[in-house]
C-alpha positions as CSV (number, residue, x, y, z in Angstrom):
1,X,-45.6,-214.6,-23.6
2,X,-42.7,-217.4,-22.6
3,X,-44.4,-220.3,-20.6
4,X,-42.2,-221.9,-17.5
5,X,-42.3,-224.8,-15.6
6,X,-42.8,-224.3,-11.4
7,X,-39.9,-222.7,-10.0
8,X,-37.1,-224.8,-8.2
9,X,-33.5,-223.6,-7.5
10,X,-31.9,-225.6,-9.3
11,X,-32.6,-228.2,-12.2
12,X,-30.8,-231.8,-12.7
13,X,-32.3,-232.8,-16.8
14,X,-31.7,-235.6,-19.4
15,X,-29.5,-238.5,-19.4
16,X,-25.3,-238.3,-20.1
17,X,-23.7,-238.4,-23.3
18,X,-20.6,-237.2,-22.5
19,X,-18.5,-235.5,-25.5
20,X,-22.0,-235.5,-27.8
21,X,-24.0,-233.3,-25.6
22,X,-25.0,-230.1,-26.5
23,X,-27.7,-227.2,-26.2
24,X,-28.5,-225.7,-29.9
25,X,-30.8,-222.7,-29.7
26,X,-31.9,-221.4,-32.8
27,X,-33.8,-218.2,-33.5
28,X,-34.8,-217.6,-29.9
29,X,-37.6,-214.7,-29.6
30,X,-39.0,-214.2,-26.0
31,X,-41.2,-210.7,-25.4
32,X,-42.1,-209.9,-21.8
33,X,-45.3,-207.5,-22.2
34,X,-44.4,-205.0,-25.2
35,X,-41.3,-205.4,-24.9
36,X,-38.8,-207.7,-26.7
37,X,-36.4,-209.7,-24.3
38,X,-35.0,-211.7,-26.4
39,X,-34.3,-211.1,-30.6
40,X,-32.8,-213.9,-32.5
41,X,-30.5,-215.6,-30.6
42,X,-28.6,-218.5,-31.9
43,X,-25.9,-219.6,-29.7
44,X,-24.8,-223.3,-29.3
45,X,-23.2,-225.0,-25.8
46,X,-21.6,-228.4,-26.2
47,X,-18.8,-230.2,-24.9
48,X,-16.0,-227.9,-24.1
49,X,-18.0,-224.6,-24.2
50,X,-16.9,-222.2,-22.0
51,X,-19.4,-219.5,-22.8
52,X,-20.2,-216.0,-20.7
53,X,-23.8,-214.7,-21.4
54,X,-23.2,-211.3,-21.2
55,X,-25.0,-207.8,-21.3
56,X,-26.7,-205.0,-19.2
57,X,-29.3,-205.6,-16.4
58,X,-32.2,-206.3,-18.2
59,X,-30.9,-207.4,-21.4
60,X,-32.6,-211.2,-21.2
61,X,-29.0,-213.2,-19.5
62,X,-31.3,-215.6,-17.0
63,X,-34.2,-215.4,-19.4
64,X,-31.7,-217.0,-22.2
65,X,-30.1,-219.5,-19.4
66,X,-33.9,-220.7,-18.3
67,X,-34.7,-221.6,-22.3
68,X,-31.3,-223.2,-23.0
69,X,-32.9,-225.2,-19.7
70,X,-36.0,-226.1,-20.9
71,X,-37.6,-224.6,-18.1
72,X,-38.8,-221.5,-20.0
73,X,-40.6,-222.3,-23.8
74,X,-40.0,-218.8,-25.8
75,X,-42.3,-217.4,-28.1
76,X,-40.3,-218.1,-31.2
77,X,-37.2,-220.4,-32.2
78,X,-36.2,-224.3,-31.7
79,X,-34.1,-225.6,-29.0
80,X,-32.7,-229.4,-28.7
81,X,-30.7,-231.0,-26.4
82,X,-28.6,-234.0,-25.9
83,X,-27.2,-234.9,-22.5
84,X,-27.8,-234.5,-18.8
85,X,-27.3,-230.8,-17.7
86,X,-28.0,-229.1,-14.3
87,X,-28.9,-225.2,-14.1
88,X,-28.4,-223.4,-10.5
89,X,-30.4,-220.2,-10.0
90,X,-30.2,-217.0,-8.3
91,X,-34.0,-217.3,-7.0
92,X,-34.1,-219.3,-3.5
93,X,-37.3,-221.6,-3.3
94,X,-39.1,-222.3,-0.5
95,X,-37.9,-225.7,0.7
96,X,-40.5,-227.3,3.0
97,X,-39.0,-229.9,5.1
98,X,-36.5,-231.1,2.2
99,X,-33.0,-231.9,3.2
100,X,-29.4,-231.5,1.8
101,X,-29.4,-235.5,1.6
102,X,-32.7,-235.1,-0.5
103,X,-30.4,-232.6,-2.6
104,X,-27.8,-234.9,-3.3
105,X,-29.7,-238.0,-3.5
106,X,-31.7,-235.6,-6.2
107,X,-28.4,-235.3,-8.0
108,X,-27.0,-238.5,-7.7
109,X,-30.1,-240.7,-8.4
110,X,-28.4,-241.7,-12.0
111,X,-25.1,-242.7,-10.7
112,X,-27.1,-244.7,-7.6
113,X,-29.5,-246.3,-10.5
114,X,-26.3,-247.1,-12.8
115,X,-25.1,-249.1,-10.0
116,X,-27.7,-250.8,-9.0
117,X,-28.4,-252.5,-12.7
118,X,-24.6,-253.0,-12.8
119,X,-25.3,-255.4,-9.1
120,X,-28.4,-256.9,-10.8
121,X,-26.8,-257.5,-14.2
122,X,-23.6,-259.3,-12.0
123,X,-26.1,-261.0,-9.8
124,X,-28.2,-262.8,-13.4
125,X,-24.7,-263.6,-14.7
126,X,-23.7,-265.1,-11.4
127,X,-26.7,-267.1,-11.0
128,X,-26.4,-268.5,-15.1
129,X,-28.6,-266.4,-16.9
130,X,-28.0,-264.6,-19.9
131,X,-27.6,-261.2,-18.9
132,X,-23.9,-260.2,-20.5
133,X,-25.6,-257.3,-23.0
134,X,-27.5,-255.9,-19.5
135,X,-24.0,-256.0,-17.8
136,X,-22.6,-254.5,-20.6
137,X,-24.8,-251.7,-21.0
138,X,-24.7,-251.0,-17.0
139,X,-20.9,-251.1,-16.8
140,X,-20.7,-249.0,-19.8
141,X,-23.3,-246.2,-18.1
142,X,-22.1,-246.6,-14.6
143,X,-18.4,-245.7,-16.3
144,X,-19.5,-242.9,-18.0
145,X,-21.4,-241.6,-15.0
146,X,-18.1,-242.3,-12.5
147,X,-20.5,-243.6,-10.8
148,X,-18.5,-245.0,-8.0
149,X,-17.2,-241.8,-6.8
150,X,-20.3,-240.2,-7.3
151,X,-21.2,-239.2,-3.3
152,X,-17.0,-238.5,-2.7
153,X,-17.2,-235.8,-5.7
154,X,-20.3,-234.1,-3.7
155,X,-18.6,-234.2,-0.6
156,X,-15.3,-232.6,-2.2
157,X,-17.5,-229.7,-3.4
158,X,-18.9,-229.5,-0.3
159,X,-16.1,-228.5,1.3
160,X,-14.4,-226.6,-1.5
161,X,-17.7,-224.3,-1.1
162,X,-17.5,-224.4,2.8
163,X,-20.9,-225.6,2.6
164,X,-22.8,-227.3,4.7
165,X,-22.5,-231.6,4.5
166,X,-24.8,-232.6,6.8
167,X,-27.7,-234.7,5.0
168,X,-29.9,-234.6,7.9
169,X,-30.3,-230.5,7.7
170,X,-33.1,-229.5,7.0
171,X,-32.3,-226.9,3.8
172,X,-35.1,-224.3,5.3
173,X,-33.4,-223.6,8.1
174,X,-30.0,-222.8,6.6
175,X,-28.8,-219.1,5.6
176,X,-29.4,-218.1,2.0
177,X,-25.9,-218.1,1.6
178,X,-25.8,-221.2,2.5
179,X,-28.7,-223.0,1.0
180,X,-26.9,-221.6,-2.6
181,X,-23.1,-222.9,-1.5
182,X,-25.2,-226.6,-1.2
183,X,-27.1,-226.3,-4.5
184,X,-24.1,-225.1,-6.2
185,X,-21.6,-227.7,-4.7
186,X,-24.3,-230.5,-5.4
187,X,-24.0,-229.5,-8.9
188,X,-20.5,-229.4,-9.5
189,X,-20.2,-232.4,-7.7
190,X,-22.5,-234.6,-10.2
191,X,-20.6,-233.7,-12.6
192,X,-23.1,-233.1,-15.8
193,X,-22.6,-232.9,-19.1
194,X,-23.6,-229.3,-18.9
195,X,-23.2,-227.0,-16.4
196,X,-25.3,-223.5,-16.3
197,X,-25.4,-221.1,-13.6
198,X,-26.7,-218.1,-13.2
199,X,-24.2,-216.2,-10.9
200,X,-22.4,-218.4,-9.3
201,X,-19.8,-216.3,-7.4
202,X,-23.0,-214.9,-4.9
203,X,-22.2,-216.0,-1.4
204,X,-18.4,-217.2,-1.9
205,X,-15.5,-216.5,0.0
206,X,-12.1,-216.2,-1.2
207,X,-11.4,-219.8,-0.5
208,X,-14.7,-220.7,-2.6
209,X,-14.3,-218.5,-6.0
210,X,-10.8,-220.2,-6.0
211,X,-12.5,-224.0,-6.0
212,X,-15.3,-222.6,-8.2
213,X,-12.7,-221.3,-11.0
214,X,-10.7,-224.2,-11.1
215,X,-14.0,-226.2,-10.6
216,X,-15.5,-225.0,-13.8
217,X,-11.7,-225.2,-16.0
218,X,-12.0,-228.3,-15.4
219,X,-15.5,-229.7,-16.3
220,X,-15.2,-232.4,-18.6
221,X,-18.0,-231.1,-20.3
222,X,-19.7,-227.8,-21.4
223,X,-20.5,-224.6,-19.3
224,X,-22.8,-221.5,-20.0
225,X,-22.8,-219.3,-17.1
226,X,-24.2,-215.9,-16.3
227,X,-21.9,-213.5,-14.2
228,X,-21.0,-209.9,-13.2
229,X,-17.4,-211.3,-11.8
230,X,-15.0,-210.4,-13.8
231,X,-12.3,-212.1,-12.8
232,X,-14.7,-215.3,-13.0
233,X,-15.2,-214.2,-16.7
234,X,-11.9,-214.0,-17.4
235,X,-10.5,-217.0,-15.5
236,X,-13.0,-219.0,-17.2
237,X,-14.6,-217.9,-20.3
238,X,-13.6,-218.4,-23.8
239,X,-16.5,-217.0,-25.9
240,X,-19.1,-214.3,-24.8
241,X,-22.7,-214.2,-26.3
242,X,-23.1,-210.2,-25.9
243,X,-27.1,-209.3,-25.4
244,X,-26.8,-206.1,-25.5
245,X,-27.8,-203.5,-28.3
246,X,-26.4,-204.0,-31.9
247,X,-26.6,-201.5,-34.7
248,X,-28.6,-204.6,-36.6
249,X,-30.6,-206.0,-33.4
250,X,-28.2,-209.0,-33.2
251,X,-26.5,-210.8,-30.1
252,X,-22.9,-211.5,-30.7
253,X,-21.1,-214.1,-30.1
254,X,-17.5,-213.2,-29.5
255,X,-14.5,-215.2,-29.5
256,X,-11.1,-215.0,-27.9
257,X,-11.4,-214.7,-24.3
258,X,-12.4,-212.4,-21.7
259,X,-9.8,-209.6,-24.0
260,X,-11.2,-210.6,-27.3
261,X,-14.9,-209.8,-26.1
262,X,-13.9,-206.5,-24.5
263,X,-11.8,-205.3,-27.1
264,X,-14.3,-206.7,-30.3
265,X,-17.2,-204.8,-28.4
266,X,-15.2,-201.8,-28.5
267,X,-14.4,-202.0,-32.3
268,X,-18.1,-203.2,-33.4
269,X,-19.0,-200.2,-31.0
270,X,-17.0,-197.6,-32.2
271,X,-17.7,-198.6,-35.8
272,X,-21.3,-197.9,-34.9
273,X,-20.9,-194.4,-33.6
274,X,-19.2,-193.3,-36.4
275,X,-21.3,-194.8,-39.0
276,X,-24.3,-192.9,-37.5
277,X,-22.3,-189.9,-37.0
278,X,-21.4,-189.8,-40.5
279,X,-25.3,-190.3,-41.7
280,X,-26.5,-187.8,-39.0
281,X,-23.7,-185.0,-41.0
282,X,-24.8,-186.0,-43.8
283,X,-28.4,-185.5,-43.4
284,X,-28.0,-182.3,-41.8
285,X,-25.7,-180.8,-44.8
286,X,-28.7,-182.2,-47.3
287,X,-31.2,-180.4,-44.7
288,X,-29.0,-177.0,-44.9
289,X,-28.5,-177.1,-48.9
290,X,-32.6,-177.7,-48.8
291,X,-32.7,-174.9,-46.5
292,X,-30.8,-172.3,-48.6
293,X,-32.4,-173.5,-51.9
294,X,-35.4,-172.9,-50.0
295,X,-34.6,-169.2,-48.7
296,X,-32.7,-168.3,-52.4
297,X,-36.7,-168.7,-53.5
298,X,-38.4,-167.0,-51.1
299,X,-36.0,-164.3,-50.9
300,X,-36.2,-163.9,-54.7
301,X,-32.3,-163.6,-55.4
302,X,-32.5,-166.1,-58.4
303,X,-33.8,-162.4,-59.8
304,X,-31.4,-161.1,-62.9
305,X,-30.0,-158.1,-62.6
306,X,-32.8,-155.5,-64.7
307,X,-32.1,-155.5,-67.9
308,X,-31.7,-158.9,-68.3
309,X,-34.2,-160.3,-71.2
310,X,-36.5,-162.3,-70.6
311,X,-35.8,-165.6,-72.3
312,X,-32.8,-165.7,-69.7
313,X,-34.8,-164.7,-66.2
314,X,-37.1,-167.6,-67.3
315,X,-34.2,-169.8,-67.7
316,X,-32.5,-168.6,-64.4
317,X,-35.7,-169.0,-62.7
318,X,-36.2,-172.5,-63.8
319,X,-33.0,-172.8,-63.0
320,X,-33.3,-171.8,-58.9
321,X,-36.2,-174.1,-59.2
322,X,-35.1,-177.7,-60.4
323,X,-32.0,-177.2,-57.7
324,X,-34.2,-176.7,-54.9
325,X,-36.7,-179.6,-56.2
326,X,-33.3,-181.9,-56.9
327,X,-32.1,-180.4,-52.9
328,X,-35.4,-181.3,-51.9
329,X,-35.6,-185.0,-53.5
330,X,-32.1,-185.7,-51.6
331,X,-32.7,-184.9,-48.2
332,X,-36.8,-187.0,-49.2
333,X,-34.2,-190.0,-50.1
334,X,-31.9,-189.5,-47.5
335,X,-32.5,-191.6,-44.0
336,X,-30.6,-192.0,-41.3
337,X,-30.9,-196.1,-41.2
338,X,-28.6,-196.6,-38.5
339,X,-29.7,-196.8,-35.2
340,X,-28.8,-194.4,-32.4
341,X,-26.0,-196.2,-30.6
342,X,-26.4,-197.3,-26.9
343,X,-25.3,-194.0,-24.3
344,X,-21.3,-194.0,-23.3
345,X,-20.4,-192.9,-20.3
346,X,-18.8,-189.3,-20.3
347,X,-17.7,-188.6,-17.0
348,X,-17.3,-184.8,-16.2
349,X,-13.7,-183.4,-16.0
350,X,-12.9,-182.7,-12.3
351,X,-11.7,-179.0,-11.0
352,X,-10.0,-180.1,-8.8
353,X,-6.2,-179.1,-8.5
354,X,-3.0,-182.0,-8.1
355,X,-1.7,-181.6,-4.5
356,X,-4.7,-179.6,-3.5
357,X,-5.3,-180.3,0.8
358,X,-8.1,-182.0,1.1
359,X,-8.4,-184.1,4.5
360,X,-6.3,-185.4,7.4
361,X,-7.2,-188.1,9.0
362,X,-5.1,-189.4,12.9
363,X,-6.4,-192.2,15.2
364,X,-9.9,-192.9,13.5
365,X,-12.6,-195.2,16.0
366,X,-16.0,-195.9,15.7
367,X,-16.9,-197.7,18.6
368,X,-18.2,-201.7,17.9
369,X,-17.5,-200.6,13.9
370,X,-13.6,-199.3,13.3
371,X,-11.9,-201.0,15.9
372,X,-8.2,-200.5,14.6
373,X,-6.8,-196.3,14.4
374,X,-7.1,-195.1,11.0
375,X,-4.6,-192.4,10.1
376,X,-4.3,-191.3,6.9
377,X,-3.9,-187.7,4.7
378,X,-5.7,-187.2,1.3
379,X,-4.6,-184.2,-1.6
380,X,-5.5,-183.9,-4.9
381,X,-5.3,-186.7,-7.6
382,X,-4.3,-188.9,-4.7
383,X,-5.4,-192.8,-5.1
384,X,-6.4,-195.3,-2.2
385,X,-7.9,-199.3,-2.0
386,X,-9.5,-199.9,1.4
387,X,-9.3,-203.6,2.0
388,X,-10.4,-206.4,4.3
389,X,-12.8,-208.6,5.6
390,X,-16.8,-208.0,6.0
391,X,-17.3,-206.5,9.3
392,X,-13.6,-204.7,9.3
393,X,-15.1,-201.2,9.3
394,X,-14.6,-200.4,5.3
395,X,-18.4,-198.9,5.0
396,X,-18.0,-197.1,7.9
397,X,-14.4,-195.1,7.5
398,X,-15.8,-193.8,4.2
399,X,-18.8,-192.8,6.1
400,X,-16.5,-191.2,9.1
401,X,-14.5,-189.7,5.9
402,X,-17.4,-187.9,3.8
403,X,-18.6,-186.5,7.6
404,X,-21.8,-188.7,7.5
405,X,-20.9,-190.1,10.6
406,X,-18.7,-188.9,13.7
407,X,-15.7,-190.9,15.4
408,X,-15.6,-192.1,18.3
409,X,-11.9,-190.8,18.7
410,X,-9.4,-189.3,16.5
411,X,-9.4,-186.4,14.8
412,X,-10.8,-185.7,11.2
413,X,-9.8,-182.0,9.4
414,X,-11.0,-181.5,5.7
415,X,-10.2,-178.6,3.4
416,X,-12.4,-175.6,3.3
417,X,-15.0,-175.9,0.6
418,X,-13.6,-179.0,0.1
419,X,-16.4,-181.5,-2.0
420,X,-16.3,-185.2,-0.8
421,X,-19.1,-187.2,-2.1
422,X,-19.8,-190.9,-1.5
423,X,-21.4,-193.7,-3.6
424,X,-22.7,-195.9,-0.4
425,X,-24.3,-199.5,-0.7
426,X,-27.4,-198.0,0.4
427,X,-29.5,-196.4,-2.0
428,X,-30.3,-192.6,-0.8
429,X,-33.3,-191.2,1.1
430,X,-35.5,-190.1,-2.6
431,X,-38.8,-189.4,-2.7
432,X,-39.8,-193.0,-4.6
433,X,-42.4,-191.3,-6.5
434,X,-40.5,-188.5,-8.4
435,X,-38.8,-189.6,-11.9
436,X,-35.3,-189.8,-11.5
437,X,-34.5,-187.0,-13.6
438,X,-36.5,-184.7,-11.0
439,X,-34.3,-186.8,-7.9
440,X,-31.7,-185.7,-10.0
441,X,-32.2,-181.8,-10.4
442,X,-33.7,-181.7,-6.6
443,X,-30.3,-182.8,-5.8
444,X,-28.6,-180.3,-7.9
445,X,-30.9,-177.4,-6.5
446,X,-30.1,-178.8,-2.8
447,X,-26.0,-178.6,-3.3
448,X,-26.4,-175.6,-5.3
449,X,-25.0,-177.2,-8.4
450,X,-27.9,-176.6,-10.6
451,X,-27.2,-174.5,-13.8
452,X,-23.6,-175.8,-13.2
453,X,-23.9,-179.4,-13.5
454,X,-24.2,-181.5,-16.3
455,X,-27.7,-182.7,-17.4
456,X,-28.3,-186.5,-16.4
457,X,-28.6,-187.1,-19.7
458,X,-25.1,-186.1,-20.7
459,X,-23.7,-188.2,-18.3
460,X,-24.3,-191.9,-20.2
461,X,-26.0,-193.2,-17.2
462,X,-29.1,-193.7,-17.7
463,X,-31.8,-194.0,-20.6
464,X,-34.3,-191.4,-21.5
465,X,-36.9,-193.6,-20.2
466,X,-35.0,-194.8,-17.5
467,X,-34.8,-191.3,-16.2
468,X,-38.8,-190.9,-16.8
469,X,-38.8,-193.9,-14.2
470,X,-40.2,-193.3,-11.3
471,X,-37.0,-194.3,-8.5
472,X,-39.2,-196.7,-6.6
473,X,-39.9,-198.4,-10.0
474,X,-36.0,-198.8,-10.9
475,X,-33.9,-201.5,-10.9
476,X,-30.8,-201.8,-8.3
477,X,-28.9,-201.2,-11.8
478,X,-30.8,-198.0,-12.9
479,X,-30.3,-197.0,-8.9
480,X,-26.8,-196.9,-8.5
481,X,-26.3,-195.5,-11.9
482,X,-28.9,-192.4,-10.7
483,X,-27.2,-192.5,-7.6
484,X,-23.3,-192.4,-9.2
485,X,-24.7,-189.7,-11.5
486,X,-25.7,-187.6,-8.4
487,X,-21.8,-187.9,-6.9
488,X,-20.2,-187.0,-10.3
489,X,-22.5,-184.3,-10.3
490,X,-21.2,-182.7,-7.5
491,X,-17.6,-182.1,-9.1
492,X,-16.2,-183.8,-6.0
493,X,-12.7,-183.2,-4.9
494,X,-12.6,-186.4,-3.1
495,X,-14.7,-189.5,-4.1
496,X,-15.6,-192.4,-2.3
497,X,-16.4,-195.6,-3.6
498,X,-18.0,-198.1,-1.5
499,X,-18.1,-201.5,-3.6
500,X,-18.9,-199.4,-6.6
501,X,-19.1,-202.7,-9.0
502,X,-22.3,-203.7,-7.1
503,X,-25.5,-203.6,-9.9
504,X,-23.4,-202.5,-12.7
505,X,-22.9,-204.5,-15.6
506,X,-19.1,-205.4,-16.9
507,X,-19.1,-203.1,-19.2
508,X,-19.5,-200.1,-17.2
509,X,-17.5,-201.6,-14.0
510,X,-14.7,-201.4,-17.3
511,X,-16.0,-197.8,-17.7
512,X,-15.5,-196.3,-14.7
513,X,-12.1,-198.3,-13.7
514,X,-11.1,-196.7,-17.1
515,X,-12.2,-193.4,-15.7
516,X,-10.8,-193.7,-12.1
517,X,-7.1,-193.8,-13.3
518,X,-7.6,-190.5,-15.4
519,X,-9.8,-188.6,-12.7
520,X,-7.8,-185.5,-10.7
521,X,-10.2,-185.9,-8.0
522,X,-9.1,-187.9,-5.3
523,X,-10.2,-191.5,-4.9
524,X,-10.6,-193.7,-2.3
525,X,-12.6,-197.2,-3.2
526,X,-13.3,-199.8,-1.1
527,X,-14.5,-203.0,-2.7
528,X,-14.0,-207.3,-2.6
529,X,-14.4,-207.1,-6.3
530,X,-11.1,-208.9,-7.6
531,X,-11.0,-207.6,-11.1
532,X,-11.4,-204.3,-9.5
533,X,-8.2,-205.1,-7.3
534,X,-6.1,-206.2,-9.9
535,X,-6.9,-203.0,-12.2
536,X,-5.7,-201.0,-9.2
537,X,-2.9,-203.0,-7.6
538,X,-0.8,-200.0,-8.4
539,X,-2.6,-198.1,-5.9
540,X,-1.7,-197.4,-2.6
541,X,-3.8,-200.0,-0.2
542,X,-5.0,-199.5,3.5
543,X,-5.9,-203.2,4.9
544,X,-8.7,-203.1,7.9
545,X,-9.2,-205.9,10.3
546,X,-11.1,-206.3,13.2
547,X,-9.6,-206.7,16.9
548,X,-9.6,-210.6,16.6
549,X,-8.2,-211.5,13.1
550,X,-4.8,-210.8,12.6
């Protein structure tokens, strides 16, 4: 098992060497119980890097991030580093009575130090001593540091964050939100030579992704970051290191952008299924020639017709014999040596008809929820983006809409039989203790789809093992999967999609957007997600806002 050093939320290391720094991990191995995290990862970060650690829930991403930190040893493989470098963390530590003056004091201690030999080395020279090498050394290292502007460069990323700049607060008694904008802004601001952080876009506005994406193209020096945004990933990354499965057990590092890793994956994928496909065919037409040798024997027609001499039904007979040995010895050679690739989704095709009526909508409230009328009318294949602010009402319209909760005024009609199904932030009322295939087909018997829904399986969703999970036991990931499963399941004509990019990995956000532009269903999604917003700028948008914003 990997050993770590105490928790802290985030982790100022080493001292600066500017364009020489560099992480260089080298046959990483990390195994978490029987199971193996980690598998050979080589990856380098240096000066310049712009690398996205990318791959499914699960797949090792902060694990990797902590050992390119030194604050996780692995099991096996070397890791060196040159250079200062600070790592922010999801996890939020308990912060006593420190202060976000402690932070940036924390942070800033080298710049504070470089100055202070740079005073005593001008001070000995001053006063006649020989100390021009000790001036030299501290001019050069308060230089490289910027040292000067060190507590300006905080402040600016302070404010670019809207975080709080008050060095007297006491960090405990700030939201989590926050506490995270103050770490995060404290470590852009002190500038290292190596930036890693493990989701950085959690807790930003609008205003704060746009400083954090500029922020981060313009670090001097190297970043490695761990993210599910998107847009972050492709604002800012230049090479991916993929964790996720490989027909050789691998990572990949890919070059080329955001588009380079999406479409590489694709190829290395597809290359993949088809290579097992073609050993699966071929192993089951060497299992049916075995079979038939097999059943020619025991059926006896390598028999002559009578008549036949002797010396030639021996012959034929040996004959029958050595082809089912030789059928036998192929399929005994034959393996199928490449792995079973990873599930794809395969989302169900939708019955529902273009144009078909499916709700009408005029003068929509929910009292202190939806303050401004919604009107709208929804048919078949139609396409919607709900927009605004938290605390406009999004949730709660799709609620009002999929007749899980009632309006306070206005009128709501929907289509006869009509299906609406919703995929809400909130994970459904289960029974935590069945596996999730059971939640599944208890859901299926309840709507009266079962028999005439696909099996979760088929769906791409989940694992085998994952659906042997018990739902209490699952991740949010394997959740909203089981839970997006359970809407497709019911052959909606209209779904709802309530920030559906929430727990999913990149690749299956890509997935489903893929999916939701070839759907008949209707759609409506609300989400904040702005890769998800740009993929459906074509659609038609309906902006909420509460009573006091504009």
């Amino acid at each position: 098992m990997p050993t770590s050093q105490p928790l802290s939320s985030c982790v100022w290391d080493g001292t600066p060497h500017g364009a020489a720094a560099h992480i260089r991990a080298e046959s990483i191995h990390v195994t978490l119980g029987n199971r193996t995290l980690l598998n050979g990862v080589d990856v380098t970060v240096s000066s310049g890097s712009r690398l996205a650690i990318a791959g499914e829930n699960g797949r090792g991403k902060t694990t990797l991030l902590h050992v390119l930190a030194g604050v996780l040893k692995p099991d096996l493989g070397v890791v060196s580093r040159l250079g200062s470098l600070a790592l922010v963390k999801q996890e939020m530590a308990i912060e006593g009575a420190r202060r976000v003056g402690d932070l940036i004091a924390e942070a800033t201690a080298p710049a504070r130090q470089a100055l202070s030999a740079l005073d005593s080395a001008t001070v000995a020279l001053a006063n006649g001593h020989d100390a021009s090498d000790a001036y030299s050394d501290a001019l050069e290292a308060a230089t490289a540091l910027d040292a000067w502007d060190a507590e300006r460069r905080v402040d600016i990323a302070l404010a670019g964050l809207n975080a709080c700049a008050d060095r007297n607060r006491v960090l405990s008694t700030l939201s989590v939100g926050q506490r995270y904008r103050v770490r995060l802004a404290v470590a852009l601001g002190s500038t290292p030579d190596l930036l890693l952080l493990d989701e950085p876009t959690n807790h930003l506005d609008a205003a704060g992704l746009t400083f954090l994406t500029q922020r981060l193209r313009d670090h001097p020096g190297g970043v490695a970051l761990v993210s599910h945004d998107r847009a972050l990933l492709r604002d800012v990354a230049t090479s991916f290191l993929d964790l996720d499965p490989t027909r050789d057990g691998l990572p990949r590092l890919y070059t080329g952008g955001y588009p380079g890793w999406v479409e590489a994956r694709r190829r290395d994928r597809l290359a993949w299924e088809q290579e097992h496909a073609a050993q699966r065919a071929h192993h089951a037409e060497l299992t049916r020639a075995a079979a038939e040798a097999r059943s020619r024997l025991s059926q006896g027609r390598w028999r002559p017709d009578k008549g036949t001499g002797k010396h030639q039904r021996a012959t034929r007979a040996a004959g029958v014999v050595q082809a089912f040995n030789r059928r036998v010895e192929d399929l005994e050679r034959h393996e199928v040596s490449v792995p079973e690739p990873p599930m794809r989704l395969s989302w169900p095709t939708s019955s529902t008809r273009t144009g078909q009526a499916i709700l009408n909508a005029s003068g929509l409230t929910v009292t202190d929820r939806l303050d401004s009328p919604v009107s709208l009318n929804v048919s078949g294949s139609d396409r919607m983006v709900i927009t605004g602010p938290n605390g406009a009402g999004k949730s709660t319209l799709l609620a009002v809409l999929a007749q899980r909760l009632a309006p306070s005024t206005g009128h709501l009609w929907v289509g006869p039989e009509t299906r609406i199904s919703l995929l809400s932030q909130e994970i459904p009322d289960w029974d935590h203790d069945h596996p999730a295939h059971i939640a599944y087909e208890t859901h299926l018997a309840r709507i009266g789809r079962r028999g005439r829904a696909p099996s979760l399986g088929s769906l791409g969703l989940l694992e085998a093992a994952a659906a042997r999970t018990p739902v209490g036991r699952m991740s949010q990931g394997q959740q909203r999967r089981l839970h997006l499963a359970m809407c497709l399941a019911e052959d909606p004509d209209l779904l709802l999609l309530d920030e559906p990019t929430n727990h999913l990995s990149t690749s299956l956000v890509n997935d489903i957007t893929t999916e939701l532009l070839n759907t008949s269903c209707a759609v409506v999604v609300a989400t904040h997600d702005r890769q998800m917003l740009t993929d459906l700028a074509h659609w038609p948008q309906l902006h909420l806002a509460p009573k006091d914003l504009p």
